[in-house]
N, C-alpha and C positions, 0 to 999 in steps of 0.2 A: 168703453172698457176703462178699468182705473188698475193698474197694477204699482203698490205699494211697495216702497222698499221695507230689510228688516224682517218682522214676522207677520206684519199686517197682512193681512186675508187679501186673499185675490177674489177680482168680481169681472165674469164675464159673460156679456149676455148672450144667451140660447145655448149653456153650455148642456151638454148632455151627461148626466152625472151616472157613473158606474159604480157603484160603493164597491172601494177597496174590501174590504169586508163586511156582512150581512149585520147590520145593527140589529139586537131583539132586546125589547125592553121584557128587564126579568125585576122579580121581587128585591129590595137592596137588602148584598148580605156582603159578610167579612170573613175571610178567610180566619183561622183561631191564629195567626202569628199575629195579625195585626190589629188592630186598636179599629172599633166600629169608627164612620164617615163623623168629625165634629162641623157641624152648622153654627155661624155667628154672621150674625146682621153684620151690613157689608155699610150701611149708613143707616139714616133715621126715616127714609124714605119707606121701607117697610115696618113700621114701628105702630102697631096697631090697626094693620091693614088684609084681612083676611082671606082677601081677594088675589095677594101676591101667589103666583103658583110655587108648585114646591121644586125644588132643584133636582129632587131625587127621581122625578117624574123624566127625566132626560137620558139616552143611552149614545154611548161614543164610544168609541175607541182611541186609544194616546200611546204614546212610548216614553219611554225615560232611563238616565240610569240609574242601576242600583246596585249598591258597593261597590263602587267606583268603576265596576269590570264588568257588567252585564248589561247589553240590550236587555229591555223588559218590553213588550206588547202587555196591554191590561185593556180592560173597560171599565166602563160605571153604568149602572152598579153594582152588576153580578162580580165584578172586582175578579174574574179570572183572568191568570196570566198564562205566558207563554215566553221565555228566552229565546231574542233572535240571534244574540252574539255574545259570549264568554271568552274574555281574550283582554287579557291586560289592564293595563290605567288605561281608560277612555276621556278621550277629551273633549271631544264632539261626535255627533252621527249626524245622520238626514238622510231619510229615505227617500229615492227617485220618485218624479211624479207620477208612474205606473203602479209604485209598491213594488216591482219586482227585485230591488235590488236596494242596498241599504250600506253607506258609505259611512266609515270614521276614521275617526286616527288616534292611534296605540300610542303612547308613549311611553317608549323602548326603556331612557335612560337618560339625563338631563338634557342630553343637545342630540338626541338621535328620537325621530319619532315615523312609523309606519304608516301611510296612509292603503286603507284595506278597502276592498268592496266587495261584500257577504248576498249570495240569492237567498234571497228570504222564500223560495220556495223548497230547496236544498241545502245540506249543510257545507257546500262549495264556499270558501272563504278566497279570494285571489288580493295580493300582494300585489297593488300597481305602483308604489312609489316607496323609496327610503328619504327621508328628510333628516340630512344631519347640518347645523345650525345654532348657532346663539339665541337666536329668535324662538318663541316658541312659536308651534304648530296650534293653532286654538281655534279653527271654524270651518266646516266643510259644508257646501251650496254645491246644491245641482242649478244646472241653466236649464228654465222651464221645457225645454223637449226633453230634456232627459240626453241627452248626450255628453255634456261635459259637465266638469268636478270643478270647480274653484276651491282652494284651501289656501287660507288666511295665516300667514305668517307677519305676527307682529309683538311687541312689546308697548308702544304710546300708539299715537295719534298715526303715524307714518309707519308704514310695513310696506309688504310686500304679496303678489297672489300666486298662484302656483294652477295653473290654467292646465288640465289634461282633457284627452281627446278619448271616454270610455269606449268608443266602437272601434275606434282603429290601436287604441292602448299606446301608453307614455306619457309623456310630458308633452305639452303643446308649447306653451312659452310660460313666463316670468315677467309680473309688470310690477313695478312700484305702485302703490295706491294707499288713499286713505278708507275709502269705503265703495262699492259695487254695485251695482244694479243690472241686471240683462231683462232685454228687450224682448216683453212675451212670446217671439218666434225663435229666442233663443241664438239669434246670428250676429247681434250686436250685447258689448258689454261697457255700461257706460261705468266711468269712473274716478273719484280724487284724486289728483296727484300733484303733490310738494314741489312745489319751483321758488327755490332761493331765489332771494332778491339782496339787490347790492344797494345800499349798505345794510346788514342782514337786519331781521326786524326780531324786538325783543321777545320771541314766542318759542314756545316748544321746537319748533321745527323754523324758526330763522325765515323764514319766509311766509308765503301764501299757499291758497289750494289751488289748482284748477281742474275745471272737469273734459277729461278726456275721453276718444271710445275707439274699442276698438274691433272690427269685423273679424267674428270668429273663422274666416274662410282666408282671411290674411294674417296671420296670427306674427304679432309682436310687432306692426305695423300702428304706433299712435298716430291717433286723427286730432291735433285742437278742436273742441267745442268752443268751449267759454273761460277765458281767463280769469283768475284772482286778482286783485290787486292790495294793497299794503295796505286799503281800508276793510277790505272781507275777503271771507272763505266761502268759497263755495264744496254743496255737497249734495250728490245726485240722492233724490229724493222719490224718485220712480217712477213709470212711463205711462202716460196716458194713453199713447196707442204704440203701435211699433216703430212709427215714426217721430213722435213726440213726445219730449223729454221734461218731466218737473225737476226743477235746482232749487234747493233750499241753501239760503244764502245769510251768512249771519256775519255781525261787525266786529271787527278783530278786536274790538277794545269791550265788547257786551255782547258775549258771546248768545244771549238769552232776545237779544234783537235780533229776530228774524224776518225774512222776509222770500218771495218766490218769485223764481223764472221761469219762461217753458219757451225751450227751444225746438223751435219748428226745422228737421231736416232738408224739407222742400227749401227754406227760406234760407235757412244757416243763418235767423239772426234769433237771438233771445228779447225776450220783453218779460216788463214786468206784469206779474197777475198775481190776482187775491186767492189766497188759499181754500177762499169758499166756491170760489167760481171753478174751479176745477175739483174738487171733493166733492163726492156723493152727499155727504153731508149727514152718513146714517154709522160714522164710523163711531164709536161705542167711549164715551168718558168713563175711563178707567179710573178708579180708588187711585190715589196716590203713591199709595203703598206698592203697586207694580208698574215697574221698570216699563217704558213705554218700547224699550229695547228687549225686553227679556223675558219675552210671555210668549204665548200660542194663543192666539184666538181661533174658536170655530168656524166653520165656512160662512156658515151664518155672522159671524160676528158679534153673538147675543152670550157666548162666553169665552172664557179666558183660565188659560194653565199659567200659573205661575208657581214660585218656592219662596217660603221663608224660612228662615233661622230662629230654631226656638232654644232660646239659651236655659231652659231647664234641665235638657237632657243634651245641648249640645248636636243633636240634629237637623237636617235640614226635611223639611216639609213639601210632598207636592200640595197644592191648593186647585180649587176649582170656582172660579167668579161665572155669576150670572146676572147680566145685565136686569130681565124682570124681575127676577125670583130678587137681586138687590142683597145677596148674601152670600160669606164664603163657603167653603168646603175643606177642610181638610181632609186629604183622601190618604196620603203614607208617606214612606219614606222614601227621597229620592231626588235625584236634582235630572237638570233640564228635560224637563215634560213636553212631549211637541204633540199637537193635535194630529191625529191619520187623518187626511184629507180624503173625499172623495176621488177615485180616481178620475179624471180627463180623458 
């Protein structure tokens, strides 16, 4: 098993895939408000090769928002939709790894924001938390069983999470961090956290990382992993198995020098490893052009959702890359596109 922090695709063997919804590959058409799918070679790799298959040949489902206030479910390429949520400035969503439920956060008014959780089989909308704050509210994770909500309160580098408990309802705890990962069964959440150092160091945050975790059945109980120190930051990079943890760890003076650890919880020591020797190795080089932070790749891994900014009309673009086919998509308008995942 290799589970990736971020939005990289999860891979696990013998899983039994239930598709959240019935894929039907249909003829490609376009609704009359929007502009037909634009195709443009993604490199030179398809450039007089007629053997590359064609993109349009693939059928999926994705969500995204659109006009700042609506959930949208769509496909490709029959391009119909369906509104799961209409409800304010949205800032984020993430549907649970069932489908049945579908988490965001409203923002109310500059320092007060809602975080909501809608059945995506019913028009039930339930109010689990008010967030009022300096800090904006900007990213909401489910923990892979589907039981808790992590939402990301930060402005730089150092924020904070905001940890609830969806079955039993509330707030669970409050931990400082720089970034997250939970442990494929979902009862551990590993994670950065800022520890000043004396005499403070010339950086954003005066000090280093380190990576901490903490067992969701003790909640607000840190456990030290692995310490920082004044030469690097460490940052939980995702878990090989539920016991075994990747740290990607970079040097406080080149930030761009990388390097990896994997901490074994039997052992409780870390050592260093090659990022090839623990990677599948079948993970997908992406065009430049997308954010290795800010895209949806498919389960497969063979395409990828991302958005650009096209300064002629001033809006933002979904896109759709595909590894073989080696070319983009422009599909409409719309920011953060998330891939529907087979259900689990």
């Amino acid at each position: 098993m290799f589970f990736l922090n971020g939005n990289k695709f999860v891979r696990k063997a013998g899983l039994s895939l239930i598709v959240l919804f019935i894929f039907t590959c249909t003829a490609c058409t376009s609704r009359p408000s929007d502009p037909a799918p634009v195709v443009e070679p993604a490199g030179d790799a398809s450039d007089g090769n007629e053997n590359v298959p064609s993109i349009e040949n693939i059928s999926f489902k994705y969500t995204f928002i659109a006009a700042g206030s609506k959930i949208v479910l769509s496909d490709f390429p029959a391009r119909e939709e369906s509104i799961l949520v209409d409800d304010g400035e949205i800032m984020d969503y993430a549907l649970s790894p069932n489908g049945g439920s579908l988490a965001y956060i409203v923002r109310v008014s500059e320092q007060v924001y809602d975080i909501k959780i809608a059945d995506t089989r019913t028009p039930e909308t339930e109010l689990l938390f008010t967030y009022r704050d300096m800090l904006p509210a900007h990213t909401v994770k489910w923990s892979p069983d589907g039981r808790y909500l992590q939402v990301d309160v930060s402005t730089s580098l150092a924020g904070s999470a905001y940890i609830f408990d969806t079955y039993r309802g509330g707030l669970l705890c409050q931990i400082g961090l720089t970034d997250a990962c939970w442990s494929p069964d979902g009862e551990i959440i590993a994670f950065g956290q800022v520890r000043e150092l004396d005499p403070p160091l010339p950086n954003e945050i005066g000090g280093t990382i380190d990576i901490n975790f903490m067992y969701l059945d003790k909640p607000g109980t840190i456990n030290p992993v692995v310490p920082g120190s004044a030469d690097y930051l460490l940052w939980p990079a995702g878990w090989l198995s539920d016991d075994r943890l990747l740290i990607r760890k970079t040097e406080m003076n080149n930030r761009a020098d990388e390097s990896y650890l994997e901490y074994d919880f039997a052992s409780g020591r870390p050592q260093e490893v090659r990022f090839s020797a623990v990677n599948p190795g079948d993970e997908p080089v992406l065009p430049e052009e997308i954010d290795r932070r800010q895209h949806s790749l498919s389960p497969d891994g063979n395409h990828a959702l991302f958005t650009r900014y096209d300064p002629a009309d001033g809006q933002v673009y979904i896109h759709l890359w595909g590894r073989e086919e080696d070319c983009v998509v422009r599909l409409q308008s719309g920011e953060k596109p998330k891939w529907v995942y087979p259900r689990r």
